[in-house]
C-alpha positions as a Markdown table, in Angstrom:
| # | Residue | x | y | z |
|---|---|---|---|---|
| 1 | Unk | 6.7 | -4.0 | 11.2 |
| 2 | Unk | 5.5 | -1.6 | 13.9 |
| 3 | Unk | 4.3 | 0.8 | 11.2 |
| 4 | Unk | 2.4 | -2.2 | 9.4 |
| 5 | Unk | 0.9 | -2.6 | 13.0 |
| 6 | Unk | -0.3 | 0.4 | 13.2 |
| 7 | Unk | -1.5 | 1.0 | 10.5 |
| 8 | Unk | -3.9 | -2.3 | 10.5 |
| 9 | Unk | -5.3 | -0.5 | 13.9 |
| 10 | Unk | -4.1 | 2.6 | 14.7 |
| 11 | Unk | -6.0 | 3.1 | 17.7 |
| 12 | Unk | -3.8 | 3.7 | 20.9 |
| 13 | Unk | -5.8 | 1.8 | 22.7 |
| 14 | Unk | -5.6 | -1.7 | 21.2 |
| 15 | Unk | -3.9 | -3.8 | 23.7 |
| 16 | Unk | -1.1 | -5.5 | 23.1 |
| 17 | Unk | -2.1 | -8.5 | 22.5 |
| 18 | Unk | -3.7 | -7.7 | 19.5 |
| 19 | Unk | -0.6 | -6.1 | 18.0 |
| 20 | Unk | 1.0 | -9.2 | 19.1 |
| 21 | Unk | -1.2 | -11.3 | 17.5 |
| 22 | Unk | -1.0 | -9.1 | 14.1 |
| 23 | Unk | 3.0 | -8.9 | 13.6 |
| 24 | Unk | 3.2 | -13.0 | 14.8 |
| 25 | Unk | 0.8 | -14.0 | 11.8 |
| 26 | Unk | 3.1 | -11.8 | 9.6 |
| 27 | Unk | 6.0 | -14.1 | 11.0 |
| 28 | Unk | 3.8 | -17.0 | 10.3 |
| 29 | Unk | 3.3 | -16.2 | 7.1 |
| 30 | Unk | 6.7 | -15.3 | 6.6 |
| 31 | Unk | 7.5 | -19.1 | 7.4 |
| 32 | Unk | 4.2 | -20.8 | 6.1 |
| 33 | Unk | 4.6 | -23.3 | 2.8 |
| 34 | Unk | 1.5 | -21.6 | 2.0 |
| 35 | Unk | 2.7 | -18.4 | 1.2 |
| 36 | Unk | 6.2 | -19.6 | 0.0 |
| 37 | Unk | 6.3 | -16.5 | -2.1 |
| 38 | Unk | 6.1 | -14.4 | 1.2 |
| 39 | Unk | 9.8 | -15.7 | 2.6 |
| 40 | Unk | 10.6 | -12.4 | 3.6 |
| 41 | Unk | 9.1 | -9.6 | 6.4 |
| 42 | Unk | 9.3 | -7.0 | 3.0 |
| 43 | Unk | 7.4 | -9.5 | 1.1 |
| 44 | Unk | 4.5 | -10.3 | 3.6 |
| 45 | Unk | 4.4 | -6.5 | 4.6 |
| 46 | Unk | 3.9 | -5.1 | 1.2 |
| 47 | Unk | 1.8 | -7.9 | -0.4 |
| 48 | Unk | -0.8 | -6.2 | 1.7 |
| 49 | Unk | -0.1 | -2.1 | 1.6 |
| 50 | Unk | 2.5 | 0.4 | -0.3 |
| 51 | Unk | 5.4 | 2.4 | 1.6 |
| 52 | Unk | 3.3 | 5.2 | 0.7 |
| 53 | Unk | 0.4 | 3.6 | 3.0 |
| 54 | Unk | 3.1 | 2.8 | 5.3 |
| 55 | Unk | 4.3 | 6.2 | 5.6 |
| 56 | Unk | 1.5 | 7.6 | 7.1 |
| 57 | Unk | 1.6 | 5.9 | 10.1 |
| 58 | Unk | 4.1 | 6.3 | 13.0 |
| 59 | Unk | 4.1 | 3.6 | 15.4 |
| 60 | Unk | 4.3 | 4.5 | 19.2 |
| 61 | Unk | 7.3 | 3.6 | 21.2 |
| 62 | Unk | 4.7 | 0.2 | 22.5 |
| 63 | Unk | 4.3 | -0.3 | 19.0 |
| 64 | Unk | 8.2 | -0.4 | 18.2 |
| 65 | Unk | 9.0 | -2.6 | 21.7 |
| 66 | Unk | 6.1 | -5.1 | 20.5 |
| 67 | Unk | 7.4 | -5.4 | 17.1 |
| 68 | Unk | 10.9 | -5.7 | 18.5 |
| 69 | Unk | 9.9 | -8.7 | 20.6 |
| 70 | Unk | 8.2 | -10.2 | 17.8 |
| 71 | Unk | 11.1 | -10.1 | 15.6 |
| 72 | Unk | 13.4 | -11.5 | 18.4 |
| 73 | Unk | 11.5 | -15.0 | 18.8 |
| 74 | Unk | 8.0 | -13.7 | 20.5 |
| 75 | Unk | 5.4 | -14.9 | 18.2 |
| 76 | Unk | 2.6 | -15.7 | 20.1 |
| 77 | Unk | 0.0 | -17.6 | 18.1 |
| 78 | Unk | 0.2 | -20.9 | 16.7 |
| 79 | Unk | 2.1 | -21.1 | 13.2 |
| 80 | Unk | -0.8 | -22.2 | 11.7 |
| 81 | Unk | -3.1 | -18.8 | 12.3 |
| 82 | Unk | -2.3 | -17.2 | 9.3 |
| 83 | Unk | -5.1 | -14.5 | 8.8 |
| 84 | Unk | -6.9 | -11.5 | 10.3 |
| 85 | Unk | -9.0 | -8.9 | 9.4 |
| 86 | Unk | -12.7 | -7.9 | 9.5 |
| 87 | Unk | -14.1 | -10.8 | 7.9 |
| 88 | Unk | -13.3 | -14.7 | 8.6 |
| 89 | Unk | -10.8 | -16.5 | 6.8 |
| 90 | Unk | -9.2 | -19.9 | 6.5 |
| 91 | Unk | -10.9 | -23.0 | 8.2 |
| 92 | Unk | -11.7 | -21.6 | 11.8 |
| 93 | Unk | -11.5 | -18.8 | 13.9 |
| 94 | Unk | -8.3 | -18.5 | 16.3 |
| 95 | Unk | -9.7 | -15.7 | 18.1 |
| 96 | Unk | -11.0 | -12.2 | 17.7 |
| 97 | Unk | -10.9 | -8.9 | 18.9 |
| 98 | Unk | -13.6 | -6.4 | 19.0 |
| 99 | Unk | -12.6 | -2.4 | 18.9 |
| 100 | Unk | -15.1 | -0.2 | 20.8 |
| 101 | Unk | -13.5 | 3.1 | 19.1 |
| 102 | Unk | -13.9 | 1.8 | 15.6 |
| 103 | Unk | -16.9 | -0.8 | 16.3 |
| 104 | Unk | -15.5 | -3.3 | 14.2 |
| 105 | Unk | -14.3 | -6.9 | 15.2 |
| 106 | Unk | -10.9 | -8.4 | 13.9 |
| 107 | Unk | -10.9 | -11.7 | 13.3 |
| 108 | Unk | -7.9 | -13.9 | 13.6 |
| 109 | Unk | -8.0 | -17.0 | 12.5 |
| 110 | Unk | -6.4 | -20.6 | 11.0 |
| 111 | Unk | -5.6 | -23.2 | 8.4 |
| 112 | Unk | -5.7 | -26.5 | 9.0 |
């Protein structure tokens, strides 16, 4: 997962709330009738990106202890904010973050 979150936004400086928010919607997906063919962290990951994609990017140790808590119980949006990316999604925005390196805004947002 840490490599999946880095590789969404590799930027060192995106604050950790953002990665939060990126591997708990993979958990929420993970978990969502919605996606009931995503039932596994492999699944969600690579519906998404290739191991290939995946292998470029190395996660910092943040990364790794954010993905770790995550994994252990720490999502931190509601189960029902199931999307992110540059363009909005679903039936409302959650919240959103916007990356001065890149100049691009991530959107994270809901169903239902």
């Amino acid at each position: 997962m840490a490599a999946y979150i880095t590789s969404v936004l590799p930027s060192d400086v995106t604050p950790d709330w953002v990665q939060l928010y990126i591997g708990s919607i993979v958990v929420n997906k993970m978990n969502s009738d919605i996606f009931s063919s995503l039932n596994s962290l492999y699944k969600v990951i690579y519906s998404s990106t290739s191991s290939e994609e995946l292998a470029n990017f190395i996660p910092s140790d943040r990364t790794i202890d954010i993905a770790r808590r995550i994994l252990q119980g720490g999502v931190v949006t509601p189960e029902n904010v199931l999307y992110f990316g540059e363009e909005k999604q679903g039936n409302g925005v959650y919240d959103y973050y916007y990356d001065l390196v890149t100049d691009t805004i991530t959107w994270f947002c809901y169903v239902g």
